[in-house]
VEXMARRO-553108 format. One record per residue (C-alpha): y, x negated, z. Coordinates in steps of 0.001 Angstrom, whole numbers, padded with zeros to 6 digits, always signed. Example, Ala and Ser with C-alpha at 12.3 -4.5 7.8 and 13.67 -1.06 7.14 Angstrom:
-004500-012300+007800-001060-013670+007140
END
This chain:
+000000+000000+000000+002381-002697+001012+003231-005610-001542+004571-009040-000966+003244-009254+002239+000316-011556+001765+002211-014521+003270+003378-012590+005912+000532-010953+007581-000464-012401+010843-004060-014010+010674-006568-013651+014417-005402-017394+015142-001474-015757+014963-001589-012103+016230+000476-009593+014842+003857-009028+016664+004867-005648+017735+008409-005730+016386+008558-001902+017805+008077-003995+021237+011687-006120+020906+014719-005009+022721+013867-001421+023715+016817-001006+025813+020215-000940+023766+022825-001741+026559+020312-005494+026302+021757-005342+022440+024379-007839+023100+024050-009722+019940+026008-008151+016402+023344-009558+014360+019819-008067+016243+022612-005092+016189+022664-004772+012806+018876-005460+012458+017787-002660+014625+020255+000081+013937+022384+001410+011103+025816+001457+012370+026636+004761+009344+024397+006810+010895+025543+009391+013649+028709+008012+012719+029723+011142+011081+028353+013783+013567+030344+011925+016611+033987+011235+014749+035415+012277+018262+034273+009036+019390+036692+006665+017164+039340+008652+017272+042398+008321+020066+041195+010255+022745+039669+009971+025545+035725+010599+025543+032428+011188+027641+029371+010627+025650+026374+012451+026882+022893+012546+026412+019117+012265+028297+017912+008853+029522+017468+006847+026161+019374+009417+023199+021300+006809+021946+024885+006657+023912+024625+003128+024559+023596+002518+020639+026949+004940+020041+029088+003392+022066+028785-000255+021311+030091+000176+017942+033671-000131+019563+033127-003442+020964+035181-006003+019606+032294-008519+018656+030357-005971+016801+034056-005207+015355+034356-008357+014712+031018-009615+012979+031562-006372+010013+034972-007561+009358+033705-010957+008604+031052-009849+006871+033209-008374+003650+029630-007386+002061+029364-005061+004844+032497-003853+005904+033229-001698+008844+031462+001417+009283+033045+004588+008274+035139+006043+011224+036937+003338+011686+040414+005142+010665+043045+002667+012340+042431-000739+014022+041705-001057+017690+040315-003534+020436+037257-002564+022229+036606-003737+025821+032840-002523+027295+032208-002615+031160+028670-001997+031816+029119-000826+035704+025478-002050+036931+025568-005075+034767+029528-005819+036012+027209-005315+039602+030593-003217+040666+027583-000732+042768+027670-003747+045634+031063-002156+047005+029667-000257+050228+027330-003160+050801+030243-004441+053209+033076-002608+053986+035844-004811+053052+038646-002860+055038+036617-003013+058219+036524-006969+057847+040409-006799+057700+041672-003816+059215+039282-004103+062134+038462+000041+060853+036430+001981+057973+038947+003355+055068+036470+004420+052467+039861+004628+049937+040827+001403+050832+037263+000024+050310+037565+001706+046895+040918+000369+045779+039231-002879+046395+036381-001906+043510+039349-000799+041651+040196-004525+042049+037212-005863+040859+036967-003423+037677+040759-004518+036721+039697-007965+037182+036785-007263+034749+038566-005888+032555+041195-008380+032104+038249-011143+032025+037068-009272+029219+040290-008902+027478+041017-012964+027426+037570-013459+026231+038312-011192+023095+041634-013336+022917+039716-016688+022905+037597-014643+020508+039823-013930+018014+040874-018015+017540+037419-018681+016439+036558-018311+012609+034326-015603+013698+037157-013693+014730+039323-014167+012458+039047-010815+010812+039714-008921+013875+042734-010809+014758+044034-009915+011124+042430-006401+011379+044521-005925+015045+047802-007650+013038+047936-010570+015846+049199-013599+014996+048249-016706+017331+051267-018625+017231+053243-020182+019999+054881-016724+020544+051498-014818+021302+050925-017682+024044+054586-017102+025166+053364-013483+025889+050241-013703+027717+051935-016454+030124+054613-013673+030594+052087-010713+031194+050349-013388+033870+053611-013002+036032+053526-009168+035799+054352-007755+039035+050877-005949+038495+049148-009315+039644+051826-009675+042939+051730-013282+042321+048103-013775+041791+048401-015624+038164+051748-016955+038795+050518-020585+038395+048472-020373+035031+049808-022619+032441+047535-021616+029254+044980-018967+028834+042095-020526+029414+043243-021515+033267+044147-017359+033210+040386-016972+032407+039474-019277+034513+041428-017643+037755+040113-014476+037060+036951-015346+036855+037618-017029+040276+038531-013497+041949+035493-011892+040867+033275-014555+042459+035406-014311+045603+034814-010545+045721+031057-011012+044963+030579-013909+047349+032054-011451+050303+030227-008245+048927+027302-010392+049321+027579-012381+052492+028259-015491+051442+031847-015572+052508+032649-013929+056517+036040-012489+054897+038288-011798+051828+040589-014637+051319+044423-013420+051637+045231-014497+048500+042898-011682+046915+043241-009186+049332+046878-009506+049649+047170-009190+045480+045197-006218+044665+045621-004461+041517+045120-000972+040370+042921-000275+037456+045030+002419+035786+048451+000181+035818+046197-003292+034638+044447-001210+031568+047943+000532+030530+049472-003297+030626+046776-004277+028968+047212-001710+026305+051216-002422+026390+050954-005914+025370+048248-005128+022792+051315-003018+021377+053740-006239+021647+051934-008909+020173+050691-006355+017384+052318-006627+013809+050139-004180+012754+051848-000164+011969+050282+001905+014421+049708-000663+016212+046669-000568+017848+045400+001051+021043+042714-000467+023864+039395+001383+023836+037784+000795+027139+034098+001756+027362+032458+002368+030569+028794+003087+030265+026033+003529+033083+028267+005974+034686+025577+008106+036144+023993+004965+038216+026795+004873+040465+025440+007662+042860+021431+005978+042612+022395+002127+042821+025038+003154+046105+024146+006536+047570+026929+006346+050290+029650+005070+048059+028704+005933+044317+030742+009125+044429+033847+007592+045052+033394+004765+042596+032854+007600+039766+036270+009050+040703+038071+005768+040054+036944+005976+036675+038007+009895+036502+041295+008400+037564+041544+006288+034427+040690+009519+032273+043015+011818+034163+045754+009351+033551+046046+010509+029703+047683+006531+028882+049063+006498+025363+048261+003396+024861+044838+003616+026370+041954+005441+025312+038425+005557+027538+034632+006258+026454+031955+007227+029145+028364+007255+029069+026671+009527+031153+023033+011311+031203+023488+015012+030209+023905+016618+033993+024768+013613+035592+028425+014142+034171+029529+017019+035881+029005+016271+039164+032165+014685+040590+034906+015086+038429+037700+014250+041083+040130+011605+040606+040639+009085+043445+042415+009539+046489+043265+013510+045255+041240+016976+044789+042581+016602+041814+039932+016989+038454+039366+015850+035190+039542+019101+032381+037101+019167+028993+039491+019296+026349+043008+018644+028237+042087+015156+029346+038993+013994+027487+036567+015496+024726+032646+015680+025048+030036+014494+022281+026881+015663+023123+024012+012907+021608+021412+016246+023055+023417+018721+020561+023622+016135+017983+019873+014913+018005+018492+018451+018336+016386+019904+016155+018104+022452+013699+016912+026021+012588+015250+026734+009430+017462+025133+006534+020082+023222+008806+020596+019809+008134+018778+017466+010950+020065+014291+011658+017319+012409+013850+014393+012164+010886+016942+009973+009182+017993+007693+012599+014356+007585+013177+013125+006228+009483+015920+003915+009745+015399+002439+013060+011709+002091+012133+012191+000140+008548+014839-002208+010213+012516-003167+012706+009406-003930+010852+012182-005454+008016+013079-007661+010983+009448-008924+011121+008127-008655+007602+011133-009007+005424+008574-007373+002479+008563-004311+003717+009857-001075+001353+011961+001576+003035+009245+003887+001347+006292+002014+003284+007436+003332+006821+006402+006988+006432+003294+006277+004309+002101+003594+007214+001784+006742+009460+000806+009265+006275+001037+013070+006273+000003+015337+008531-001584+018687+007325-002768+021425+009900-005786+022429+007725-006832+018656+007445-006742+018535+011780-008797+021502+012127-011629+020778+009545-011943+017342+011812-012772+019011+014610-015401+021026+013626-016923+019543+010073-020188+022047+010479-019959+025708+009284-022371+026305+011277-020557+025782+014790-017388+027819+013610-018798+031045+015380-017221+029187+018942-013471+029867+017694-014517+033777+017640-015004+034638+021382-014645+038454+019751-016809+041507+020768-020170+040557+018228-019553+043251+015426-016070+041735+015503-017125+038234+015384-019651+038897+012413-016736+040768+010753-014331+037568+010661-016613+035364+010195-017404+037320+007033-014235+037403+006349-013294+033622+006609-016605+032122+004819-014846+030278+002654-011756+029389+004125-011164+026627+006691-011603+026293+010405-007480+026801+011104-007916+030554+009085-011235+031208+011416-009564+030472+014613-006021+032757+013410-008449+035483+012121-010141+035551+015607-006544+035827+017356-005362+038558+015214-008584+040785+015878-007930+039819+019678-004481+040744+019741-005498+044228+018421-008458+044479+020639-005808+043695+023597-003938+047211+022190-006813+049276+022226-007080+049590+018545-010278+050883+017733-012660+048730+016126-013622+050816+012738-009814+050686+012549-009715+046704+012772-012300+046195+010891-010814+048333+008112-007209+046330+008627-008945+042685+008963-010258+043439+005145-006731+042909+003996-006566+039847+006089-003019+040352+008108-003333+036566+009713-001822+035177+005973+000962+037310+007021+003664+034056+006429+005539+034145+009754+002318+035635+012535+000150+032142+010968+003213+029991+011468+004022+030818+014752+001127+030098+015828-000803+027004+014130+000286+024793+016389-001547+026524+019712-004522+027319+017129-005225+023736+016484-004774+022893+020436-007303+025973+020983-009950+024543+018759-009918+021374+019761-010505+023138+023245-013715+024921+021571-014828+022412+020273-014678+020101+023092-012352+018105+022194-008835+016011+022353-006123+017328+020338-005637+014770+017918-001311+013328+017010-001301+011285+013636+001456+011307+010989+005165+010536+009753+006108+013846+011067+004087+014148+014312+005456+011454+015346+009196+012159+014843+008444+015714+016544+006994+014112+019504+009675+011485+020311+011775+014937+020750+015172+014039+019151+015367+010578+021643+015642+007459+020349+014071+005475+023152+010691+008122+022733+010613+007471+019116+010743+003363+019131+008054+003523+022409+005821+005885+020331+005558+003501+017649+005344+000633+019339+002160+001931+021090+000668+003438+017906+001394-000438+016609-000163-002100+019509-003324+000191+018825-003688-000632+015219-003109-004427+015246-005515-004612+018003-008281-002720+015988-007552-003926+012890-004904-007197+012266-004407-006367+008751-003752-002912+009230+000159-003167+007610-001620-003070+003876-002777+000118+004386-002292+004055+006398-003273+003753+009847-006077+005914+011157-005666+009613+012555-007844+008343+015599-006478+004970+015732-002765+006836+015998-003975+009346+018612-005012+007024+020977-001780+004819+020841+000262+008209+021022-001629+009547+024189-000988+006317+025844+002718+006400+025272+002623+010030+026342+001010+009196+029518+002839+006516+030512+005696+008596+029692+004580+011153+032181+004139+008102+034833+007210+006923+034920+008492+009387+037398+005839+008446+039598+006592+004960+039841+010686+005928+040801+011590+005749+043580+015440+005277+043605+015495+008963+041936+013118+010844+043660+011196+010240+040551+007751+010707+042383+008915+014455+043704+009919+015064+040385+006193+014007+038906+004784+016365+040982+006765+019371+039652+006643+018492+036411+002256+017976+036737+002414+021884+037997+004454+023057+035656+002041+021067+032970-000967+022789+034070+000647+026478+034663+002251+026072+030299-001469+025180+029584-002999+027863+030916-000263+030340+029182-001599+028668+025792-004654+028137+025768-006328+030594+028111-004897+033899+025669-007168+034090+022568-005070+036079+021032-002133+033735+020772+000040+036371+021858+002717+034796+022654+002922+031566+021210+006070+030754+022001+005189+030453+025888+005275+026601+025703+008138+026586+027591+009900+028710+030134+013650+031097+030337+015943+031859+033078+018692+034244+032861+021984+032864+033385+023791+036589+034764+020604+037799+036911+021429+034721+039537+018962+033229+041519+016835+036293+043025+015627+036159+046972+015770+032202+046589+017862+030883+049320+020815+028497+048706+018586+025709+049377+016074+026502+047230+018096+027756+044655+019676+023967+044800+016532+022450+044478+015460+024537+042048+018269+023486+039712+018670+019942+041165+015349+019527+039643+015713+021365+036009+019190+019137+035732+017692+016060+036905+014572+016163+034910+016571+016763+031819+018530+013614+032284+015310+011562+032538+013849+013087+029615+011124+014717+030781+012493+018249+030045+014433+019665+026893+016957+022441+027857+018664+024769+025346+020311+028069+025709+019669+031186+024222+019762+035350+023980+018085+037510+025465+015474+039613+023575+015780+042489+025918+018267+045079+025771+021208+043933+027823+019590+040564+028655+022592+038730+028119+022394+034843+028160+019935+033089+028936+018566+029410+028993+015294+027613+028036+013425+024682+028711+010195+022701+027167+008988+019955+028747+009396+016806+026723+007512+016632+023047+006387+013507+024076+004526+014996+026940+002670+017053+025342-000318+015194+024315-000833+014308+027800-000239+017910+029238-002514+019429+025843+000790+021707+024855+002184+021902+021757+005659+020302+020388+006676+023467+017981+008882+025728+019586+008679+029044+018135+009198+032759+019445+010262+033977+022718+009871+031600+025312+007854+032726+028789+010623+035259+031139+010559+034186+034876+012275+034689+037826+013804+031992+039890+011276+032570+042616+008327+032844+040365+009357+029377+039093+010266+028014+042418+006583+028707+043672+005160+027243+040380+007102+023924+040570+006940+023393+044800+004583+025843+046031+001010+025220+047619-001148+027559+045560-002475+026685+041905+000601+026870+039716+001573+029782+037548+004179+031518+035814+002583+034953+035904+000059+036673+033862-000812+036424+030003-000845+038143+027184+002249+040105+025774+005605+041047+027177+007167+042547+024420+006437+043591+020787+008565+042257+017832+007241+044510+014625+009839+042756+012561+007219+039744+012897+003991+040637+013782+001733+042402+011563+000642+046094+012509-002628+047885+011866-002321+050737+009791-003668+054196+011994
END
């Protein structure tokens, strides 16, 4: 399948590397080039303008959708590295220049403020504001280390294109200017001595040791030449973005864009002081700076939560002081006909890897290394003998003889929907000369009833037939990694690991359905797992929920012959009923846990309307694509979703008895879509 990759392929003495298994995390992606290697920086581009233009703007998303991948398009070194590349250019978006500063806030390691309390070692008493103008301290500090860098940057050849881009010119004027903003009374004296900027870089990087070495022991106190110069974020980023303006030639001249991702840790990495820490970066968004614009990354629900600004009860407003780009709404999977952006990110992110590694690799090869998937191919697999097809009929016998009449020469997927039909009349009290005249016209073709419901067909005869559900193809795949980045690249990379180790010249040709399944369940298990294994987040609590509500979806599925709901994958709450006889702290649990579990990943949450007359709003949730192998559920979401009520759900998730979300079969009838015996 593959050609020109003879001199490529790895041979037993030099294993095959995994190039799925490089750099999973993208806040590691420091580096423009592995950058450019891994991701296309055109795509999502277009879906998430708000981000590049002058505003100020959260980026949300679950645990590994791509905000980080977003975001560090605006950093001046990726800036840089396209505008010295002319063959590549910038991406499009890019309307006006601008400088991009990125503080990471657990890799900055600002979370050690409430390790000590700096106040109490010189005030003698606890001021928890104090304490947190301090960390406002340190993230000014940051910043501004961060801002010389990009200077010293920009007089290297490398940078030369952003220094044009920005319309700086480095002549003894532009030193003039940063020697002047060293003596602005924002410092109080700090940087009065500095006499070029690398001895500016050199102090600053001076006061964030100092604060470090006292945050972590090493030094009994705060030495009064830092704690007596404190500066506060919002006036250092708006001089900051002042002198940008100054030494600018450039018409607009060009704004700062400070990114601030890892938001959400704050609260996890410092429990008692996390809060607090958030709200000094509220403060920078509340302050609306013209000449300042900020970009947060936060997991979808853990933005939200404390949207004071520092020292006030003051808050942040959507759309008066920042906009919100939702990677969840982006990613999502469309309806019928709508255009769907994450196929694309995902065949691109998988040929620039293996490109990376085997530079003679086709874009065309990535899909056919996987193949096609084909619901009629999945179900003949599990049960090659005509013979055994009488298990999928678990029908009254003149019944069962009737469809297996009727389905002689069709497949095994047509025997099991032919069953489920017959049951779903059976379960209305249709009389059986009646279904036996109906079945004759065979309703279960009927285009929408067979759709709904092949995906919980082929999970129900691999259940007759004793066995696994099998995953394999180019578009299982991208269905299971559930619109997230992070799933997709970790699927793969297990599905890789599981073919080179069978077979180390598997690259020349499509990998094996049962060489795929197995490296798919693995990743799906170890998905599950990995709230299990956190503690920080109450991750373990959070496994346990999630393992009942896995076992109560199953039963919904595959314990109803009749498929007759198919759609009860997943559960609905209504958003106007409130929370039932739950009391306010289990009600908080309840939705502590929905919210936190999307933010991990390990739930997908979408709203929706009610069915019922007068049902009003309402929202949904499935649990993860990618957990569904490992649960046996499957990734199509189609129909109604299952009704409960808060307390009903409460019981399923926490409760002591075997989990359930109430009884099967149907709820409702829809006649527009489900075909009708004639009487």
């Amino acid at each position: 399948m593959v050609s020109n990759l003879e001199s490529q392929l790895d041979t037993p003495d030099r294993p095959i590397q995994n190039p799925f298994r490089e750099v999973l995390v993208t806040e590691l992606l420091e580096s423009p080039d592995l950058y450019r290697e891994l991701f296309s920086p055109k795509i999502l581009i277009a879906e998430a303008l708000d981000v590049f233009k002058h505003s100020n703007v959260v980026v949300t998303g679950p645990q590994g959708s791509g905000k980080s991948m977003l975001l560090n398009l605006l950093r001046y070194p990726f800036v840089g590295k396209w505008l010295a590349d002319k063959a590549v250019g910038l991406p499009p978006g890019f309307e006006s220049p601008f400088l991009g500063l990125s503080i990471n806030l657990v890799r900055s390691h600002v979370q050690i403020f409430g390790r000590r309390s700096a106040a109490e070692r010189m005030t003698g008493k606890k001021d928890e504001w104090l304490d947190a103008v301090c960390a406002g301290d340190f993230l000014a500090t940051s910043v501004l280390l961060e801002f010389l860098r990009a200077l010293e940057f920009m007089g290297t050849n490398e940078g030369d294109g952003l220094r044009s881009w920005l319309g700086l010119s480095l002549d003894p004027t532009f030193d003039k200017e940063i020697l002047h903003f060293a003596r602005s009374p924002v410092w109080s004296g700090y940087y009065t001595e500095v006499q070029s900027r690398t001895e500016f870089r050199v102090r600053a990087q001076e006061r964030l040791d100092t604060w470090r070495g006292f945050l972590n022991a090493n030094l009994d106190s705060v030495p009064e030449s830092v704690w007596r110069t404190k500066a506060e974020m919002n006036q250092v980023t708006h001089e900051i973005g002042n002198l940008l303006r100054t030494l600018s030639q450039a018409s607009p001249p060009p704004p700062l864009m400070l990114v601030i991702d890892q938001y959400e840790e704050l609260p996890n990495l410092n429990p008692s002081y996390g809060s607090q820490l958030q709200r000094l970066v509220n403060s920078l968004i509340k302050a609306r700076d013209p000449v300042v614009f900020v970009r947060v990354g936060a997991r979808t629900h853990d933005w939200g939560r404390e949207l004071r600004v520092l020292g006030s009860d003051s808050r942040i407003e959507l759309q008066r002081d920042y906009k919100l780009v939702d990677m969840a709404e982006i990613l999502i999977r469309r309806e019928e006909g709508q255009k769907w952006v994450f196929p694309r990110l995902a065949l691109d992110v998988a040929t620039r890897r293996i490109k990376a590694r085997y530079p003679g690799w086709t874009g065309n090869d990535t899909k056919g290394l996987f193949g096609k998937w084909q619901a009629e191919r999945e179900a003949n697999d599990y049960l090659p003998e005509p013979k055994r097809r009488k298990v999928l009929v678990p029908n009254a016998p003149e019944l069962a003889h009737a469809v297996l009449q009727w389905t002689q020469t069709e497949g095994v997927l047509d025997v099991r929907l032919a069953s489920a039909w017959v049951s779903s009349q059976e379960k209305k009290h249709v009389p059986a000369a009646d279904i036996l005249r109906e079945g004759q016209t065979h309703p279960w073709l009927h285009v929408w009833w067979r759709k709904e419901r092949i995906s919980v067909a082929l999970l129900q005869i691999a259940s007759f037939a004793n066995q696994r559900k099998r995953w394999f193809g180019w578009d299982q795949v991208v269905g299971l990694a559930g619109s997230n980045i992070s799933a997709f690249v970790f699927l793969c990379g297990s599905v890789w690991d599981e073919a080179a180790r069978r077979d180390p010249r598997f690259l020349e040709k499509e990998i094996l359905p049962q060489t795929q399944t197995l490296g798919i369940r693995k990743a799906s298990v170890t998905w599950k797992e990995r709230d299990e294994s956190d503690e920080r987040s109450g991750g373990a609590r959070r496994a346990d929920a999630l393992n009942r509500l896995g076992a109560a979806l199953k039963n919904l599925v595959l314990l109803d012959p009749a498929i007759s709901n198919p759609g009860h994958s997943g559960f609905s709450l209504s958003e106007t009923d409130g929370d039932g006889s739950l009391t306010r702290e289990h009600s908080d649990r309840l939705h502590g846990f929905l919210d936190d579990a999307v933010s991990w990943a390990s739930l997908e949450q979408r709203t929706h309307t009610s069915k019922e007359k007068g049902g009003g709003i309402r929202r949904k949730w499935y649990l993860h694509p990618l957990l569904s192998p490992a649960f046996g559920l499957p990734i199509v979401r189609v129909k109604e979703p299952k009704y409960v009520r808060p307390e009903v759900l409460f019981e399923c998730l926490f409760g002591t008895s075997p989990p359930s979300l109430g009884r099967l079969g149907p709820e409702r009838v829809n006649t527009r879509e489900t075909p009708r015996v004639r009487v």
